[in-house]
N, C-alpha and C positions, 0 to 999 in steps of 0.2 A: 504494500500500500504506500502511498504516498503521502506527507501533509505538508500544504501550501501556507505559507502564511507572512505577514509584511511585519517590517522591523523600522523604527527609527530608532537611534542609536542616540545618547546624550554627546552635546558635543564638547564637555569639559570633566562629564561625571562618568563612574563606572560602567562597565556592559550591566550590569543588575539594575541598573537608571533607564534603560532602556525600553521605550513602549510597542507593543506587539499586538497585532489585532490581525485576524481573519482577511479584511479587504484593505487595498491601500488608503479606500473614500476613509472607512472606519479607524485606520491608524491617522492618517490627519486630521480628524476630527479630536480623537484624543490627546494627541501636541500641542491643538488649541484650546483644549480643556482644560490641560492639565498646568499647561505652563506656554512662553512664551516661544515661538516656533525659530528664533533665532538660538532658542537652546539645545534646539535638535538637528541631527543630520535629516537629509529626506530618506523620507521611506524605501527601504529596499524590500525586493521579492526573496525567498528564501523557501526550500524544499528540501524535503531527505525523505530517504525510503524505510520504512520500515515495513519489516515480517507479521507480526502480531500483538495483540494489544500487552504482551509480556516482552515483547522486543523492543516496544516504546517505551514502557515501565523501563526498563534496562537503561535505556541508553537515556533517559531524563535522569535516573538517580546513580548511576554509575560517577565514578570519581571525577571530579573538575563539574561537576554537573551537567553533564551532557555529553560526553564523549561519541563522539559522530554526529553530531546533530548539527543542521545548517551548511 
């Protein structure tokens, strides 16, 4: 399986600062929600494959937090 999903990145704060939503419209909406949109990078597109829903579990809580993902 696949999951698709859009990324703006803080542009001075950590990746864990970072806001993530389903649609690009929905991640820019949340930049302007949440904070001023010169604090963010623009939204990037982002996918990875995964096996099954214990292959995702895996790779969300495996070490560094994510190992493969994006």
């Amino acid at each position: 399986m696949k999951m698709t999903y859009w990324i703006a990145e803080s542009a001075e704060g950590d990746k864990t600062d970072a806001i993530i939503a389903r649609t690009k419209h929905d991640c820019e909406q949340k930049v302007l929600a949440y904070a001023s949109p010169s604090e963010y990078r623009q939204p990037v597109k982002k996918s990875f494959l995964y096996e099954d829903a214990f292959d995702l579990f895996e790779m969300a809580t495996a070490k560094d937090g994510g190992r493969g993902m994006g």
